[in-house]
C-alpha positions as a Python dict, from the first residue, in 0.01 Angstrom:
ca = {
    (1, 'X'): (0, 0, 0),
    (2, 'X'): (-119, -279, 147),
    (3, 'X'): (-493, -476, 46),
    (4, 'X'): (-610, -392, 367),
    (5, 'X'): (-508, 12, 381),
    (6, 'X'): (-605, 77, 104),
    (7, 'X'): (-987, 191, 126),
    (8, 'X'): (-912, 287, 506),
    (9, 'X'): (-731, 487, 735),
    (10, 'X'): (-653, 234, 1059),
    (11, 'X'): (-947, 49, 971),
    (12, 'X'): (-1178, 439, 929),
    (13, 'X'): (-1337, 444, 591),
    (14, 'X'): (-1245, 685, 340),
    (15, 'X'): (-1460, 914, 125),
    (16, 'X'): (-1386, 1199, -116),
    (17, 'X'): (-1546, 1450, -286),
    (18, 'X'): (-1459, 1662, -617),
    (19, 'X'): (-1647, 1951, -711),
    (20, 'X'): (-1549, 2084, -1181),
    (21, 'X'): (-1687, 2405, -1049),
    (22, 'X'): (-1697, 2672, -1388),
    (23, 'X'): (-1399, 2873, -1164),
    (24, 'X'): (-1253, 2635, -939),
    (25, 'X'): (-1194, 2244, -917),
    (26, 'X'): (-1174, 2103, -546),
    (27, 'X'): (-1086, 1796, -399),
    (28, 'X'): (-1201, 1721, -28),
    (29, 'X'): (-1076, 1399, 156),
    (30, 'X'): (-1251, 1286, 462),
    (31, 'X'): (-1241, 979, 666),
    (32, 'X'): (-1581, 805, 841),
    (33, 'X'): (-1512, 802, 1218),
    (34, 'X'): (-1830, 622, 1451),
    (35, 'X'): (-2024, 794, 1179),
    (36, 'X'): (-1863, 1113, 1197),
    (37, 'X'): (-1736, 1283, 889),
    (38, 'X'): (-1336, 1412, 985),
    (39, 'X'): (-1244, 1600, 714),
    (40, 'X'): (-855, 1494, 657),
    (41, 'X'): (-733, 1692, 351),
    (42, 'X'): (-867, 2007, 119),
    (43, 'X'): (-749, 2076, -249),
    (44, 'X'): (-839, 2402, -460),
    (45, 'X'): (-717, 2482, -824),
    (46, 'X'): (-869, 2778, -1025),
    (47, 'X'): (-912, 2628, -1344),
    (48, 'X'): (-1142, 2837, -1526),
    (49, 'X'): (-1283, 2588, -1725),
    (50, 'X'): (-1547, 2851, -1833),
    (51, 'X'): (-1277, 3103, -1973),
    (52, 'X'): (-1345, 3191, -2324),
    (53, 'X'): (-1650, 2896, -2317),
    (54, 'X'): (-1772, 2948, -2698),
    (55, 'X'): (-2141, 2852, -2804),
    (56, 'X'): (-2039, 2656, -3085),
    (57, 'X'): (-1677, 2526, -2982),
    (58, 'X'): (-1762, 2485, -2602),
    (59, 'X'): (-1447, 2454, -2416),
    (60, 'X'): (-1141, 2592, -2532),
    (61, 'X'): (-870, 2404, -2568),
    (62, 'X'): (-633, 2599, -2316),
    (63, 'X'): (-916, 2539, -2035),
    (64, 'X'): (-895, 2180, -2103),
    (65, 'X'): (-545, 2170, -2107),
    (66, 'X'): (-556, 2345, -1767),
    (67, 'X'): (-844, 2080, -1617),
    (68, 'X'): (-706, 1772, -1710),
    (69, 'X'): (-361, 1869, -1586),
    (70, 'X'): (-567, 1954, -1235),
    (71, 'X'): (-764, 1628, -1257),
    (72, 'X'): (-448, 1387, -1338),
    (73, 'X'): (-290, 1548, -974),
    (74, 'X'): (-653, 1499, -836),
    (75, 'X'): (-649, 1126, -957),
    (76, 'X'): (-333, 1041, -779),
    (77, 'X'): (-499, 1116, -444),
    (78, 'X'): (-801, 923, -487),
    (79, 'X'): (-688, 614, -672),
    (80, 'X'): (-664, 374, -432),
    (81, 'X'): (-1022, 423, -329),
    (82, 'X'): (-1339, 249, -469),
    (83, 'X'): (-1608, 393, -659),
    (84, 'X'): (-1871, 390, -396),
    (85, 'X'): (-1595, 633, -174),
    (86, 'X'): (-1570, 880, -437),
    (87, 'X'): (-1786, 1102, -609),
    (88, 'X'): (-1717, 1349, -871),
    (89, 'X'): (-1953, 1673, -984),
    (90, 'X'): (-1987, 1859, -1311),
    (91, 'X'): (-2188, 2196, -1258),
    (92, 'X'): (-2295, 2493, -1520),
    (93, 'X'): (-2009, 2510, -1734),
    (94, 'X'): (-2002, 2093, -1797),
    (95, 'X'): (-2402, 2090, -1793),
    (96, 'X'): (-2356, 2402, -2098),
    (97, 'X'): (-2067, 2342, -2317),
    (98, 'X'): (-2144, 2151, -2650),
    (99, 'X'): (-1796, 1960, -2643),
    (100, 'X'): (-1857, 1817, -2274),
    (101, 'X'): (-1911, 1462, -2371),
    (102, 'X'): (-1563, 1483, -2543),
    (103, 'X'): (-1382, 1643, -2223),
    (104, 'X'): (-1539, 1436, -1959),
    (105, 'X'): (-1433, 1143, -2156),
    (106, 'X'): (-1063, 1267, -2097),
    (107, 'X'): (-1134, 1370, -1735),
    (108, 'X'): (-1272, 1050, -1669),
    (109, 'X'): (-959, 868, -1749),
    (110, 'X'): (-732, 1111, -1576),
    (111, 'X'): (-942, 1063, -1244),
    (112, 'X'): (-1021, 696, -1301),
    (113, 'X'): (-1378, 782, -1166),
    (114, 'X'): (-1713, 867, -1344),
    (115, 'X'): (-1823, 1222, -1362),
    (116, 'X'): (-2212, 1329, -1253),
    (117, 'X'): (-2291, 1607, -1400),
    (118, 'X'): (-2588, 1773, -1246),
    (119, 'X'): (-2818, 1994, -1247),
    (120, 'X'): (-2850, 2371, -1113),
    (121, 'X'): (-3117, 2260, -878),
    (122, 'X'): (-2909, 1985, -717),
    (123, 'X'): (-2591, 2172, -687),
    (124, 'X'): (-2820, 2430, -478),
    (125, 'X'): (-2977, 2137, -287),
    (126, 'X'): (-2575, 1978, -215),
    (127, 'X'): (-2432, 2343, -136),
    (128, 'X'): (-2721, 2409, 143),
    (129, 'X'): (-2629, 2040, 280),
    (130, 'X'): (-2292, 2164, 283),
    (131, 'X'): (-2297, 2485, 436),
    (132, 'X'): (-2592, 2371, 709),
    (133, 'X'): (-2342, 2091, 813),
    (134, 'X'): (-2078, 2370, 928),
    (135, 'X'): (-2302, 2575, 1093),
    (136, 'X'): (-2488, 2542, 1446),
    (137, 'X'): (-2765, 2349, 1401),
    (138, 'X'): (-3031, 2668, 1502),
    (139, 'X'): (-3376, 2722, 1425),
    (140, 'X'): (-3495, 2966, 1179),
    (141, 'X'): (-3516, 2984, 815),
    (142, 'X'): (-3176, 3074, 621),
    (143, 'X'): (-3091, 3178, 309),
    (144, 'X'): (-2807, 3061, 119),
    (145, 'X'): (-2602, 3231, -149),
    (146, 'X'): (-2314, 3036, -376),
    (147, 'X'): (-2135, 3269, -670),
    (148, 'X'): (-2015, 3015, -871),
    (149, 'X'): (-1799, 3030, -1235),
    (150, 'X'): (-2088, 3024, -1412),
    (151, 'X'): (-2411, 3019, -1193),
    (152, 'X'): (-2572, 3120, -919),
    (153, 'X'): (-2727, 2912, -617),
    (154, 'X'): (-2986, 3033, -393),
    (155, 'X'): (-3145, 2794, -139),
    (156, 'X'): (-3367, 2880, 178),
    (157, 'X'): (-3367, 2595, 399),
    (158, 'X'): (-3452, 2572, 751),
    (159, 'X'): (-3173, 2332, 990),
    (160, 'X'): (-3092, 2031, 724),
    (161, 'X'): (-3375, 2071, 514),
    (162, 'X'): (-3414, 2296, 198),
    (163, 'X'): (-3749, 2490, 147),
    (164, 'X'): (-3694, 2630, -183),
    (165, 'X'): (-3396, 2602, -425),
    (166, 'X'): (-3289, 2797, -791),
    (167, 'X'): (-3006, 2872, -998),
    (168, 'X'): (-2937, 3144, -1213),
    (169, 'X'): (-2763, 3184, -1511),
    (170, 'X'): (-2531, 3433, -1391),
    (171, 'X'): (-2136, 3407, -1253),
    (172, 'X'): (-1804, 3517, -1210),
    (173, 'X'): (-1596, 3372, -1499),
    (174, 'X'): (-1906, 3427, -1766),
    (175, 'X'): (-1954, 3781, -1611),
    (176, 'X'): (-1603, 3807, -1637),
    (177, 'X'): (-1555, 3770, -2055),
    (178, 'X'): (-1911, 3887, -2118),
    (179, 'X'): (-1843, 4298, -1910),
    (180, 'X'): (-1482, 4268, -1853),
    (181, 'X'): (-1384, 4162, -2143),
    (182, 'X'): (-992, 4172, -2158),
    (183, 'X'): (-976, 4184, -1805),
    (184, 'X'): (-1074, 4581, -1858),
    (185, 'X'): (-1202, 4704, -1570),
    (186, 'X'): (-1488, 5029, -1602),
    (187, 'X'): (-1770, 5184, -1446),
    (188, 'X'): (-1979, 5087, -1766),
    (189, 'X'): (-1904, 4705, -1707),
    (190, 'X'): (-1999, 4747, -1346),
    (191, 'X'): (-2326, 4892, -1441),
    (192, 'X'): (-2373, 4633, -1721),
    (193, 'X'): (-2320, 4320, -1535),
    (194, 'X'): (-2529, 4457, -1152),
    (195, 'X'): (-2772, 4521, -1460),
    (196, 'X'): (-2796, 4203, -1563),
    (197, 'X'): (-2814, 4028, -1252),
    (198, 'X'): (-3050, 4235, -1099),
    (199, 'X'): (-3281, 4098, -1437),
    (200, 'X'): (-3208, 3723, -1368),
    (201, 'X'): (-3270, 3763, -991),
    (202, 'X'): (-3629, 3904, -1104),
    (203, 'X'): (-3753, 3581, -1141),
    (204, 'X'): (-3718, 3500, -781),
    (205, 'X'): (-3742, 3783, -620),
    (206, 'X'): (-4086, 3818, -493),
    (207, 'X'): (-4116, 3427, -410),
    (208, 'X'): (-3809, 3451, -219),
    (209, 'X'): (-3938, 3747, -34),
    (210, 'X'): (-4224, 3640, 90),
    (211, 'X'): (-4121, 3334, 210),
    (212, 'X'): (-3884, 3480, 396),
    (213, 'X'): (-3573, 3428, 608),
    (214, 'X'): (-3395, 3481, 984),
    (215, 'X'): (-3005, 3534, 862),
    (216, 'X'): (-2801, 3518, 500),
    (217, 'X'): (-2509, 3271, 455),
    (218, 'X'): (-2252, 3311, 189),
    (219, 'X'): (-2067, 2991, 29),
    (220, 'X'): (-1761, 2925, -236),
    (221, 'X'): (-1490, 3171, -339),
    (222, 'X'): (-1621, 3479, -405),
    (223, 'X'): (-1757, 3516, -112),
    (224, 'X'): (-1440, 3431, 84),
    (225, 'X'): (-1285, 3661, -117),
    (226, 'X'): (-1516, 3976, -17),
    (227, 'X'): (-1553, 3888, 319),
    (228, 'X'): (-1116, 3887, 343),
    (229, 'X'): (-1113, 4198, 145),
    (230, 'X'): (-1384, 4357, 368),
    (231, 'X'): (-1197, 4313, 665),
    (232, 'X'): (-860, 4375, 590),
    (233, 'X'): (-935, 4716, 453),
    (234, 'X'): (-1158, 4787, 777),
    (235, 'X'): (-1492, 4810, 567),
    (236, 'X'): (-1667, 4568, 776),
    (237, 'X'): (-1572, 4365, 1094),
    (238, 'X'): (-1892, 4197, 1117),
    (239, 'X'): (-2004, 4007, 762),
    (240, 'X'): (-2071, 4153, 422),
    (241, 'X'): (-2327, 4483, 380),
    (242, 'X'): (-2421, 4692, 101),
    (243, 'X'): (-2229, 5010, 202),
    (244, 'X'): (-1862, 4805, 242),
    (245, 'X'): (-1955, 4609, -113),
    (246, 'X'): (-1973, 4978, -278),
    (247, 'X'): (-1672, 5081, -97),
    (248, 'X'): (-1475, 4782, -221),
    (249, 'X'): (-1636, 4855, -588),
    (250, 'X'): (-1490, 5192, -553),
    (251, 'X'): (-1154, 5027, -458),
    (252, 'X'): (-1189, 4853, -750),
    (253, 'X'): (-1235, 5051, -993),
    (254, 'X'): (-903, 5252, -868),
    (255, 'X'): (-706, 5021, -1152),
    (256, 'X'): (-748, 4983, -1499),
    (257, 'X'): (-773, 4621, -1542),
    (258, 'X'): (-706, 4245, -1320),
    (259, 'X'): (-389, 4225, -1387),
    (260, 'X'): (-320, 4568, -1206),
    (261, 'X'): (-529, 4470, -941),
    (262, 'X'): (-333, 4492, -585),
    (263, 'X'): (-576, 4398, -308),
    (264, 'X'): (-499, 4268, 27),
    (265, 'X'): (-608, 3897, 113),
    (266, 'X'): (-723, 3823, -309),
    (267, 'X'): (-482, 3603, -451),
    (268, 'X'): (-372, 3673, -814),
    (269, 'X'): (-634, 3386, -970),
    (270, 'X'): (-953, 3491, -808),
    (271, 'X'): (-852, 3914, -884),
    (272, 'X'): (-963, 3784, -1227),
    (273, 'X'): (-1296, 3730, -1139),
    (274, 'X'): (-1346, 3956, -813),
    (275, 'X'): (-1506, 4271, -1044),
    (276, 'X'): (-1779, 4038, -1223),
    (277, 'X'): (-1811, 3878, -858),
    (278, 'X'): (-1875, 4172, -611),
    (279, 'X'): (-2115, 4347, -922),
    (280, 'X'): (-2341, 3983, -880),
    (281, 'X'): (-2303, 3997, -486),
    (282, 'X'): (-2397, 4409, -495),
    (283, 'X'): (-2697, 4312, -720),
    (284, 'X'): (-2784, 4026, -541),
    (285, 'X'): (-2823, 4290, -213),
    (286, 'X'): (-3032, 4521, -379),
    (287, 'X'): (-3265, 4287, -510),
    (288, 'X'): (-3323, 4099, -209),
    (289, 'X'): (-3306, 4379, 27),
    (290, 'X'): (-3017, 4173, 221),
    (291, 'X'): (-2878, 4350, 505),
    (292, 'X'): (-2592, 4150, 602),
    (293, 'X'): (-2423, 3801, 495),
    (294, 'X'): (-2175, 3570, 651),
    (295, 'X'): (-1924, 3329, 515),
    (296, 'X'): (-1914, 2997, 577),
    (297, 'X'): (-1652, 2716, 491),
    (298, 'X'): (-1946, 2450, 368),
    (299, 'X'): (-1951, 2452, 0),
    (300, 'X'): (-2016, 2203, -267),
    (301, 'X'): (-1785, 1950, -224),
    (302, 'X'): (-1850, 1949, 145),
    (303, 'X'): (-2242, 1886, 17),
    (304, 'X'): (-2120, 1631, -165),
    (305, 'X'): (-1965, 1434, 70),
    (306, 'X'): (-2241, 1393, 309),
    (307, 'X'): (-2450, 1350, 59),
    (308, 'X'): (-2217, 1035, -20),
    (309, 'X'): (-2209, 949, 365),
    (310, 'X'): (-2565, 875, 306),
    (311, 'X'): (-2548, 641, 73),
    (312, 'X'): (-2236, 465, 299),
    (313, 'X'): (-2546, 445, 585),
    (314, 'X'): (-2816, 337, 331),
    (315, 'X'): (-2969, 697, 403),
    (316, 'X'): (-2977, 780, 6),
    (317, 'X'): (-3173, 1075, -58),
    (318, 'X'): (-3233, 901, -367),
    (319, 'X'): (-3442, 627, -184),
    (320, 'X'): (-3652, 975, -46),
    (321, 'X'): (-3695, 1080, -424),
    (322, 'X'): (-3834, 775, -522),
    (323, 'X'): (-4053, 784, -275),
    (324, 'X'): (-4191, 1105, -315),
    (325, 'X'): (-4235, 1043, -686),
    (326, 'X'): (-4484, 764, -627),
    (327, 'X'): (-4666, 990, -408),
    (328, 'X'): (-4668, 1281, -599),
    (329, 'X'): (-4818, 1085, -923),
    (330, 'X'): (-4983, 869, -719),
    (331, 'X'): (-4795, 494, -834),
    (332, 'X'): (-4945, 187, -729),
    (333, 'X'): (-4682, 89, -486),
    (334, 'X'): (-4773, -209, -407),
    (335, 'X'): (-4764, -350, -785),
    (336, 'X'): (-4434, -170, -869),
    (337, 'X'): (-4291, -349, -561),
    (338, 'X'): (-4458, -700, -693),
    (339, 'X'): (-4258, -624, -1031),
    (340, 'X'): (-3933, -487, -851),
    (341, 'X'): (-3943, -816, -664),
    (342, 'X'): (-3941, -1048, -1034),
    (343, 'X'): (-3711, -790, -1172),
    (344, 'X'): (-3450, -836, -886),
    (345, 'X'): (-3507, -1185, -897),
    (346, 'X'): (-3404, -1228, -1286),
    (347, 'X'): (-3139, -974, -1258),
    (348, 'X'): (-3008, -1212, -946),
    (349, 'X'): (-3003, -1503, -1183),
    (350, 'X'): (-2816, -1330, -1507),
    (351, 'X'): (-2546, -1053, -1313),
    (352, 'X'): (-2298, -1322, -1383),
    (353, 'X'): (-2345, -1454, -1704),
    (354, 'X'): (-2431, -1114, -1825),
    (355, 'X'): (-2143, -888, -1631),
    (356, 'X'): (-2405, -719, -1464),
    (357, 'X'): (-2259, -729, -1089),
    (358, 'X'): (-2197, -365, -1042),
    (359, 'X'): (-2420, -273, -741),
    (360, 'X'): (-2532, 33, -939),
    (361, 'X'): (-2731, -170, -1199),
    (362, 'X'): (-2961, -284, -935),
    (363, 'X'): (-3018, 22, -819),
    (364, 'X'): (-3125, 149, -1191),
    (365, 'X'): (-3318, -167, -1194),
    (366, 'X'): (-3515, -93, -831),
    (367, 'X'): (-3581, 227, -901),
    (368, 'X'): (-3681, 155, -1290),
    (369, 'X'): (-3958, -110, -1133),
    (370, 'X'): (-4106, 197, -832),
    (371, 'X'): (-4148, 429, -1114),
    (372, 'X'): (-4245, 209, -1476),
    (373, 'X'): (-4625, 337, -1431),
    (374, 'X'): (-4517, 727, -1330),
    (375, 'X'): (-4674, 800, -1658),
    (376, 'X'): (-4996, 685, -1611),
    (377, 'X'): (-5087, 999, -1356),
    (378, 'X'): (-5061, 1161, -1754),
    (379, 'X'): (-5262, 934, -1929),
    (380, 'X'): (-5253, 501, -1978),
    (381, 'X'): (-5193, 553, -2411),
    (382, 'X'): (-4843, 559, -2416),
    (383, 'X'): (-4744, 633, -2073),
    (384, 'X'): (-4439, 489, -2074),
    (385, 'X'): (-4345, 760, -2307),
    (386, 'X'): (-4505, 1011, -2053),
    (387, 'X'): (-4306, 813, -1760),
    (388, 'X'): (-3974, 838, -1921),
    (389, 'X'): (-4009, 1257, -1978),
    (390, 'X'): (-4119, 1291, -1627),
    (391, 'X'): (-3812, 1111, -1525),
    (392, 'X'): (-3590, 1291, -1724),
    (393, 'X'): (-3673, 1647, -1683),
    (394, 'X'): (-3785, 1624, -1300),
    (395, 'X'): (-3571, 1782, -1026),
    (396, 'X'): (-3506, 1460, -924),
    (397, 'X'): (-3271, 1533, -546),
    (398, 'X'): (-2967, 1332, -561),
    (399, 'X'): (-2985, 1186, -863),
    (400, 'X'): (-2701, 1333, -1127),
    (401, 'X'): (-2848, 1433, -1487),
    (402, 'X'): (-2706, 1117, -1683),
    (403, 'X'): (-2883, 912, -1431),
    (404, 'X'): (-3181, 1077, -1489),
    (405, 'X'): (-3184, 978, -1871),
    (406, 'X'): (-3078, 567, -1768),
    (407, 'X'): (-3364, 567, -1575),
    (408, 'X'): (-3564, 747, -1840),
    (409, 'X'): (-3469, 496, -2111),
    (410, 'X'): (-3571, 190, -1856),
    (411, 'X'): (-3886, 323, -1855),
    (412, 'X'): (-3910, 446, -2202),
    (413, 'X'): (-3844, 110, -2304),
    (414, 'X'): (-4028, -112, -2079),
    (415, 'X'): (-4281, -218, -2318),
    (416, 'X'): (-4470, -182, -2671),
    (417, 'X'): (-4183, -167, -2948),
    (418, 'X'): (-3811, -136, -2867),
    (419, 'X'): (-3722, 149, -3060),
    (420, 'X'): (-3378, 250, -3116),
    (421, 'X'): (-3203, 487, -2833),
    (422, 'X'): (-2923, 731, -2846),
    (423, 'X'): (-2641, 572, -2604),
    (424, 'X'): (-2375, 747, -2753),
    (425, 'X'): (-2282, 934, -2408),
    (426, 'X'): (-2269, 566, -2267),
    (427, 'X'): (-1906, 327, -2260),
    (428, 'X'): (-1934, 44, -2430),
    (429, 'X'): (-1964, -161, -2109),
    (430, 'X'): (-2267, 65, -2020),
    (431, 'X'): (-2449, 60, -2316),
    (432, 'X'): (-2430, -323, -2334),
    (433, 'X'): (-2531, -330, -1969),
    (434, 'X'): (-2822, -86, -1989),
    (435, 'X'): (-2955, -293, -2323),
    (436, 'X'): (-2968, -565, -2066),
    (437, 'X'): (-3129, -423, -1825),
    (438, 'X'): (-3396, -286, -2035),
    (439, 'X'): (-3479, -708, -2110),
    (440, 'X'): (-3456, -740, -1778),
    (441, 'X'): (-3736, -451, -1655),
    (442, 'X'): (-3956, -604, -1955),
    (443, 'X'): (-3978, -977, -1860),
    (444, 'X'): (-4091, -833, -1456),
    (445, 'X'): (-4326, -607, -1650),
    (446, 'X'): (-4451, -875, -1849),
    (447, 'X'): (-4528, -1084, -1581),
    (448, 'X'): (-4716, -873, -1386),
    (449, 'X'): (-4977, -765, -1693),
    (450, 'X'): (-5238, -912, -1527),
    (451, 'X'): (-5208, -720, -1195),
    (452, 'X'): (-5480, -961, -1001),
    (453, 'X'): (-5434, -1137, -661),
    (454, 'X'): (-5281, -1495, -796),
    (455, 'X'): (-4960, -1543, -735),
    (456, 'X'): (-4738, -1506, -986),
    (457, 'X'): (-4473, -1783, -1082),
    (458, 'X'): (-4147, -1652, -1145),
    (459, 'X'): (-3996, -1904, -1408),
    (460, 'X'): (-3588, -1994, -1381),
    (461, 'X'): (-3401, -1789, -1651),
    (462, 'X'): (-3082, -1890, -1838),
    (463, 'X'): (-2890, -1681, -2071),
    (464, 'X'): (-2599, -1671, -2321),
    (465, 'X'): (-2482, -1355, -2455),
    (466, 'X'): (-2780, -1302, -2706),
    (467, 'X'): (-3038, -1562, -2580),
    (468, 'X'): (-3283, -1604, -2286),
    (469, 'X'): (-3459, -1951, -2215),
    (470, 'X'): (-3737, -1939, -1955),
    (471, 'X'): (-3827, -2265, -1793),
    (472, 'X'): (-4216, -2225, -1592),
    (473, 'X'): (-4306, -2519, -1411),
    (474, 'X'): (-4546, -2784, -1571),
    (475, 'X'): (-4872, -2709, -1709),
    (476, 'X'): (-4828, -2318, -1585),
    (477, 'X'): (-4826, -2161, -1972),
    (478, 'X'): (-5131, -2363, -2054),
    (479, 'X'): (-5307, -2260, -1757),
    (480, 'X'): (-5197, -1900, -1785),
    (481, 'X'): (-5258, -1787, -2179),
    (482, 'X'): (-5245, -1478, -2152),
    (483, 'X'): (-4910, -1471, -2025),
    (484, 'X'): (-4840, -1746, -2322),
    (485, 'X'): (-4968, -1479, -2547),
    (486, 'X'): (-4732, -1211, -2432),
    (487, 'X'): (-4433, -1373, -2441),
    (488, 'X'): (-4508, -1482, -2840),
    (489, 'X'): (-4529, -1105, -2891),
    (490, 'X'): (-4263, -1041, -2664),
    (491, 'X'): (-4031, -1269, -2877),
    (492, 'X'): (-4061, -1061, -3183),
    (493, 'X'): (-3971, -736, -2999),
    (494, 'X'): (-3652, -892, -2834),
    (495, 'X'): (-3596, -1041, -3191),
    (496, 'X'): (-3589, -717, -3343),
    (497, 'X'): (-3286, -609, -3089),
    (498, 'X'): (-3073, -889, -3169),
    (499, 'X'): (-3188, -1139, -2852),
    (500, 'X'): (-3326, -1473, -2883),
    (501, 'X'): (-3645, -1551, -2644),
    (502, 'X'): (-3786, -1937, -2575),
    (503, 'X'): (-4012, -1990, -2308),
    (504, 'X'): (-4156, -2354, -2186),
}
């Protein structure tokens, strides 16, 4: 293909969007029209990568084998894109399995493209985004449902904008092994697994209630699934109700197990899960007290992408989450921005020298320097400690789970001793990087210690691969001591990690 097709369609920019659901991997392709998202292609495999999960082994070996043979077919369709056109989610089943380091490592080099995997509050924040961008844009408050592989999704929102947002540990593939367990189908497993929802949903049930909501939408297989089902067999033309979800449980339990399943408008992958499935939807009615649901198209991966768009416009929710951070814990913007300014400044000076020039390392770098004093809303003693847990167990909107713990480490390490850090879920290339970065952050931090009005002189850096040389104008170190003073402690910290500090 040639240089200049190759990250467009007749000059329209090109974006895709995978979603390693638990169930089902999907692949959207979309290209950027006057700003428009024209969604060009759509790609579906029921993988089951949550089949047989085990607590101790994690993913079995036959899931994997089915997921990376998905993911090498998936990686021929978005190779000859860039990495800022693609992005690539891990949900429950990658967030839960003790061997997922070890597969994503393998699905990483099958796609070609990093994996995010995030977190059960974002994948409900990325679904809403999806399905409000396929429905009319009406007011009222909605409430959105996604049955996923392994959890559940429940967002009220009002037009683009979610109100409140939870997942549950409940789903179709672990309700599937854990009261189907052959693929046996029974009343008893039926009872079991409504049971057990009906417990998780408890912990949102009132809250959910009483904030209230105009209409129910339904996302993601399952519910595509029931809704087909519901119609073809005449037990609802308009949506999904309690009364046709019982019928079609009754239908159900007609056969003895999946395999025997014959229903109308199911193919043969999802009968696997449809039992464990309409038991979490019929639950999911009582407890709420929902009177009718509707399907809709917008899922995940459709989330995802506009999500993505965003970032293409410089609209990154990310930017928002920031923001809101330092408002929440109440961060002296106007010093973070004096350090983010000396940060970006020294990174500008080493990207080359150091292989730093990915965009992304900036951007861990800016938003590093908005939040290195989050900690202090705890308490000053330590609160780079306190920053770096806020950052990493936040519900931090559009930013994945790994990024969460790079950013936690920049600020866990942006001062007092450099104490050894667990990178092992790093590449090489990124651990070498993030090291760097972390020098960076310091220096700006450093800098800035004395937080008055003078301005402050940022000196010209030079580095080789393990050495930094800072050159202040004349006479500024003498006139500034304590800044002298810092840097001679600062030395033997960066000493201890292998780098080599002068100053003069």
């Amino acid at each position: 293909m040639d240089n200049t097709l190759q990250h467009s369609v007749q000059g329209q920019q090109m974006l895709a969007a995978i979603d390693l659901g638990s169930n089902s991997f999907h692949l959207v392709l979309a290209r950027l029209i006057n700003g428009q998202v024209q969604i060009i292609e759509k790609r579906g495999e029921k993988v089951m990568l949550a089949a047989g999960l085990d607590p101790v082994e994690g993913i079995s070996a036959a899931a994997q084998e089915r997921a990376l043979a998905c993911l090498q077919r998936f990686g021929q369709s978005v190779s000859a894109l860039q990495k800022s056109q693609v992005v690539i989610l891990g949900t429950n089943t990658l967030r839960a399995a003790s061997n997922s380091r070890e597969f994503m490592q393998q699905a990483e080099a099958a796609l070609g493209f990093p994996i995010e995997v995030i977190s059960g509050i974002e994948e409900a924040r990325l679904v809403y985004l999806g399905v409000a961008h396929t429905l009319a844009d009406d007011e009222g408050k909605r409430l959105v449902i996604d049955i996923g592989g392994g959890s559940t999704e429940f967002v009220i929102g009002e037009r683009f904008q979610p109100i409140r947002l939870e997942s549950l540990h409940m789903g179709c593939v672990s309700y599937s092994d854990r009261f189907f367990p052959e693929g046996k189908i029974s009343e008893a497993g039926f009872k079991g697994a409504i049971a057990s929802a009906r417990r998780e949903l408890l912990s949102i049930r009132f809250n959910y209630q009483r904030l209230g909501w105009h209409n129910v939408v339904g996302s993601s297989g399952t519910m595509r699934a029931v809704d087909r089902v519901l119609r073809a067999y005449d037990l609802s033309d308009n949506g999904i109700n309690l009364t046709a979800l019982r019928g079609l449980k009754r239908l159900i339990l007609k056969f003895k197990r999946v395999s025997e399943l014959d229903i109308e408008g199911v193919k043969a992958q999802r009968r696997k899960v449809l039992p464990a499935g309409v038991a979490i939807l019929i639950a999911i009615f009582e407890s709420l007290e929902i009177k009718t649901l509707t399907y809709s198209d917008g899922a995940l991966r459709e989330g995802a992408l506009y999500d993505l768009l965003g970032r293409v416009q410089h609209e990154d929710v990310r930017e928002l989450t920031v923001k809101a951070m330092q408002e929440r814990f109440q961060v002296d913007v106007k010093h973070a921005q004096n350090v983010k300014g000396s940060a970006i400044n020294f990174y500008y000076q080493v990207r080359h020298k150091w292989k730093l020039d990915d965009t992304e390392y900036e951007e861990y770098l800016r938003w590093g320097a908005d939040l290195h004093e989050l900690g202090l809303a705890i308490a000053h003693n330590q609160y780079h400690k306190h920053g770096a847990y806020l950052v990493q167990y936040s519900d931090m909107p559009g930013f994945s789970k790994p990024l969460q713990e790079i950013l936690a480490i920049l600020l866990r390490c942006q001062r007092r001793k450099l104490v050894p850090i667990d990178l092992s879920n790093l590449s090489k290339r990124s651990r070498s990087a993030l090291r760097r970065l972390v020098v960076v952050l310091r220096l700006a931090v450093l800098l800035h210690h004395g937080r008055g009005d003078d301005v402050v002189v940022e000196p010209e850096i030079r580095v080789e691969k393990n050495s930094i040389d800072l050159v202040f104008p004349e006479d500024y170190l003498a006139t500034h001591p304590m800044t002298a003073l810092d840097l001679q402690r600062e030395q033997s910290q960066l000493q201890v990690a292998g780098i080599e500090l002068s100053f003069r």
